[in-house]
N, C-alpha and C positions, 0 to 999 in steps of 0.2 A: 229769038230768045228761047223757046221753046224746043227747037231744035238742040242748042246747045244744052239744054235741060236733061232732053232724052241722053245728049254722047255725054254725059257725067255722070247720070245713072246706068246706063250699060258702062258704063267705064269702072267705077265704084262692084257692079257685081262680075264681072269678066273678074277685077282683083282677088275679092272673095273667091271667086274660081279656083285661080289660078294658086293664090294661098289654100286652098285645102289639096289641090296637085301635089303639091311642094310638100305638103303636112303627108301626104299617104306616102309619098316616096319613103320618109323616115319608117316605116311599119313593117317591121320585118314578116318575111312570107314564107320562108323556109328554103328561100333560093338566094344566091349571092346578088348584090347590086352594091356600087361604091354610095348611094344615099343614104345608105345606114350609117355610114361614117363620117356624113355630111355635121353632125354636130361635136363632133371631138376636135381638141384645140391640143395640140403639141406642146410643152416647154421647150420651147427650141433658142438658142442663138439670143437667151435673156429674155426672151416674154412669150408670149401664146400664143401662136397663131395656128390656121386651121389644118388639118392634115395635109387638105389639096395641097397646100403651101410648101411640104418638106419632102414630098414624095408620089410618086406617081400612083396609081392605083389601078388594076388591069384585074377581069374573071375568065381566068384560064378554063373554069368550068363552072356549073353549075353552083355547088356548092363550095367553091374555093374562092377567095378574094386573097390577091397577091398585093401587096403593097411596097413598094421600090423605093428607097429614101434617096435623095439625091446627095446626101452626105452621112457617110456610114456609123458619125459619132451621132444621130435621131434614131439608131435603133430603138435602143433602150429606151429614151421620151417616147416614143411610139407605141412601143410594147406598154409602157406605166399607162399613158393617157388612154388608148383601147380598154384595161381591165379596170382603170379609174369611171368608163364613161358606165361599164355594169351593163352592157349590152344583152352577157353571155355567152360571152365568144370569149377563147382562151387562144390567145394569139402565141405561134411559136415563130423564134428565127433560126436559120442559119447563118447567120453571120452576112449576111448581103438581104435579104429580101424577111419581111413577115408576112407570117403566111394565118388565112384564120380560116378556118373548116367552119364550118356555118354548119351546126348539130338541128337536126330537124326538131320540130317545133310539136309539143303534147298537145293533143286534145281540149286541155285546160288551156294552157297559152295562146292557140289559137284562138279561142274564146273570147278569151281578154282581149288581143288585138283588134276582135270583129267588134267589141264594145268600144274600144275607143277608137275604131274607125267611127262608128256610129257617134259617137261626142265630137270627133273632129267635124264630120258632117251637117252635126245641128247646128256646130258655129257657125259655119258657112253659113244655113239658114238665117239663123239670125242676120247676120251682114246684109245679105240680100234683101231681107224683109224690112230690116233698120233703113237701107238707102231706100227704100218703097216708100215707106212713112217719110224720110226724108223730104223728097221729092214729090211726093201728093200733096205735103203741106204749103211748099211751095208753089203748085199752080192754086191749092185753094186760097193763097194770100194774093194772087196774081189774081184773083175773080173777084176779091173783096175788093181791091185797088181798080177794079173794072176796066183792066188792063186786057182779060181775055172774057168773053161773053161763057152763061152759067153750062148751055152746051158745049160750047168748046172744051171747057174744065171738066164735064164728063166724060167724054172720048177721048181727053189728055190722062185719064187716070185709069182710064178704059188702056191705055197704049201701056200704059208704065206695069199694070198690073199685068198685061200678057206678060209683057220681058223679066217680069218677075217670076211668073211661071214657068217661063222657057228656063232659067238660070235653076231653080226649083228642081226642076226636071235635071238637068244637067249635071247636079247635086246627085239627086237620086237614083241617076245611071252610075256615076262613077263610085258611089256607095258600095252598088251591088256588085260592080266589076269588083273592085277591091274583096269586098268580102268572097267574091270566089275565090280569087285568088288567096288567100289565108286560108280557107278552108281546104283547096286543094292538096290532096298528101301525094 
């Protein structure tokens, strides 16, 4: 029982994880990458859908992201939905391919990205901290019901709180990684 206790709690913070991953990818760095475009939705073909969906997306360099539509009438949705999503980026085409120059990033702006790196990362905390609490109130109901003796319920929350720490930790490397990377010019 216990067992299964601990893989729901490490499973619950590995997600929190893996969502603030997922969350840093969108935070633009002053270098090209297609998860900046991970949230723009096309009008394509009568309804929305997401760009992956109407074109391929390829970084011939650094600062260029080339965007490839697989049917040449998504330009123009392509081009609208990019300056609709207000990224910054001023997308041109030639007639086959959009192309977005990724304009380096001020001082100021970079700023702001490390602050909401830093807001993306408290969430994460919280999450983590929230299945903690979770999860301790649960073995301490399992010690009331004297289903686990009052030591055992110690060194069970003694175990949860390291793995809270280690995910904590794991927070607060990828925090710092990120924030170089934005600060980097």
């Amino acid at each position: 029982m216990l067992k299964e206790l601990y893989r729901k709690t490490e499973e619950e913070m590995k997600t929190a994880l893996g969502a603030l991953e997922k969350e840093f990818s969108t935070i633009r760095t002053g270098r090209a990458t297609p998860a900046v475009l991970d949230t723009i939705v096309v009008d394509a073909y009568g309804s929305k859908v997401p760009i992956k969906q109407v074109a391929s997306i390829s970084i011939p360099d650094p600062k260029t992201i080339v965007i490839q539509p697989w049917d040449k009438s998504t330009i123009s949705p392509i081009e609208k939905a990019i300056l609709a999503a207000n990224l910054g980026f001023t997308p041109t085409n030639d007639g086959r391919v959009v192309r977005i120059i990724i304009p380096a990033l001020t001082e100021e702006r970079r700023k702001e990205y490390v602050k909401l790196a830093k807001q993306m990362s408290e969430s994460a905390r919280v999450a983590i901290r929230n299945s903690r609490r979770k999860h301790k109130d649960e073995i301490k109901n399992l010690e009331k019901e004297r289903q686990i003796g009052e030591d055992e319920m110690h060194k069970d929350i003694e175990k949860i709180q390291e793995m809270t720490d280690k995910y904590i930790a794991k927070v607060d490397s990828l925090l710092v990684e990120k924030e170089n990377e934005i600060m980097k010019v």
